[in-house]
N, C-alpha and C positions, 0 to 999 in steps of 0.2 A: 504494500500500500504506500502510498506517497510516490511512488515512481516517477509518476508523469513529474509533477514539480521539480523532483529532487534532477530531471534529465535539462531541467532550464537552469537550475539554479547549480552555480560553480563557483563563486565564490562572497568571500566576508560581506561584503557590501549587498549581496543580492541576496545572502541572506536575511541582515538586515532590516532589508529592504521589506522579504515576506512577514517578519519577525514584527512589522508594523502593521500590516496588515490582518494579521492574526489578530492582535491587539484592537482595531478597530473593530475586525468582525465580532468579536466577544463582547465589546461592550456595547455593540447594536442588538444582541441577543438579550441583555434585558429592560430593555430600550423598549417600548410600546408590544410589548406581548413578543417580542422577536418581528415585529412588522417591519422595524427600521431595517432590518439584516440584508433584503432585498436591494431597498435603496442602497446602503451602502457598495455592495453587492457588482451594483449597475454603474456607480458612479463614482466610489474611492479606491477601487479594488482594480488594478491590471486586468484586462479582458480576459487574456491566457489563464492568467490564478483563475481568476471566478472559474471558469471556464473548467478547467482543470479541477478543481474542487468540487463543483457539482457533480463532473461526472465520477472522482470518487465517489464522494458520498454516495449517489445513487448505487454503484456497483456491490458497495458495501455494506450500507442498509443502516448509516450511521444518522445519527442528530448530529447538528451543527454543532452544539457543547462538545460531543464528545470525540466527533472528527478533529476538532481544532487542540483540543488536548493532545490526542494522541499525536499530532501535528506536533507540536513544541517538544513533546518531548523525544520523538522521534529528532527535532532540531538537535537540543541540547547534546542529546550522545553523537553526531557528527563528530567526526575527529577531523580538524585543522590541520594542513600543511604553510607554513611559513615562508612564501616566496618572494626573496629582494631583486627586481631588475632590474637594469638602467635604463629601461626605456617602457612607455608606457602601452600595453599590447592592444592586436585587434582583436577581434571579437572570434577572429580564426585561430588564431596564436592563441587565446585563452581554451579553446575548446579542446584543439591537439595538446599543450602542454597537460588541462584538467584529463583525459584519456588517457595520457603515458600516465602521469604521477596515481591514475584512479587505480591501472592496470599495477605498476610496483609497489605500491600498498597493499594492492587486494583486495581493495575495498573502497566506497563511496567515500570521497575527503572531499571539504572546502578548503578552495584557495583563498589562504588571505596573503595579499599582494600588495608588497612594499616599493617604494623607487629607490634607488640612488645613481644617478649618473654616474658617480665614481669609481664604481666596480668594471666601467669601458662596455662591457660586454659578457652575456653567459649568465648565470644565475646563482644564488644564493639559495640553499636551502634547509629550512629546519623542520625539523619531525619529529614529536615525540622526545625530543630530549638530546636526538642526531643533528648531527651539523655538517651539510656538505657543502663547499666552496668551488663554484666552475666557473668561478670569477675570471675577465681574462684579466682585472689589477691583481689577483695572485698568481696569476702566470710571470706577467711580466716583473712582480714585486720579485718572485724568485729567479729567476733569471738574472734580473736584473743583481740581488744580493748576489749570486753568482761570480756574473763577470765582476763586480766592483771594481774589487783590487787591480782588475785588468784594467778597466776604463781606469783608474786614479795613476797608477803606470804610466801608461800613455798619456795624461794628462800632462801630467809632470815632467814627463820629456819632451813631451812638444814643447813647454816654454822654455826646456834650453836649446833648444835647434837656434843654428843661427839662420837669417832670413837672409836668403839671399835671391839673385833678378832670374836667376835660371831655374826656377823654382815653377813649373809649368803654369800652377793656377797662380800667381803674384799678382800678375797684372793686372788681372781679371778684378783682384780682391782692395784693386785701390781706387 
């Protein structure tokens, strides 16, 4: 049960998102005998949700009270995966990344999705207490602590070179 929802909703924010509207449909239920629930229904609630929800409910022979229950708490035990970009994805990129991380879990996760530019490229990610870095700033941070010593070498010997006119790029550099 929940399926259809749970195949639109991928990540923190969109859950969120239903996690409001749950809240409004309940407290339209003891709102004028549940009359309001409709209205709400028609005009605060995502066409797909509503949509979605009725045809649970009918499938499953539930009241509004106790579909929306078992709704939340079916929310609540979601497990969260922790993902830092650098860049802010589409709607394609959310769908493929939530399907690989749904598939190495094993199981239904929300994405909740952080930015940082700084990471260049690749992804951050935490699970559970796991920490995996496919950052390309820790590629190049280690590489880079790598060569140091070499670039600082070189450094330091290019300022004692002496400059002279036979020097291919010279001229170019004045």
């Amino acid at each position: 049960m929940y399926e259809g929802l749970f195949q639109k909703i991928r990540t923190g924010w969109e859950l969120d998102q239903l996690s409001s509207e749950i809240v409004l449909l309940q407290n339209s239920l003891y709102e004028d005998k549940g009359e309001v629930i409709n209205n709400v229904l028609n005009n605060k609630i995502r066409s797909w949700v509503a949509k979605e929800m009725a045809l649970e409910m009918e499938r499953a022979g539930m009241s509004w009270s106790d579909y929306l229950e078992g709704l939340e708490k079916r929310m609540a035990g979601l497990d969260k995966v922790f993902i830092t970009l650098a860049f802010e994805p589409s709607d394609y990129f959310l769908q493929k990344i939530h399907q690989i991380i749904c598939t190495m879990v094993g199981k239904y996760v929300i994405l909740d999705i952080g930015f940082d530019s700084s990471i260049i490229g690749g992804l951050i990610l935490h699970y559970k207490g796991l920490y995996a870095d496919y950052s390309f700033r820790r590629i190049f941070e280690k590489n880079f602590s790598q060569s140091r010593a070499m670039f600082l070498k070189v450094l330091e010997g290019s300022n004692k070179l002496p400059r002279t006119k036979s020097h291919r790029y010279s001229s170019a550099l004045r």
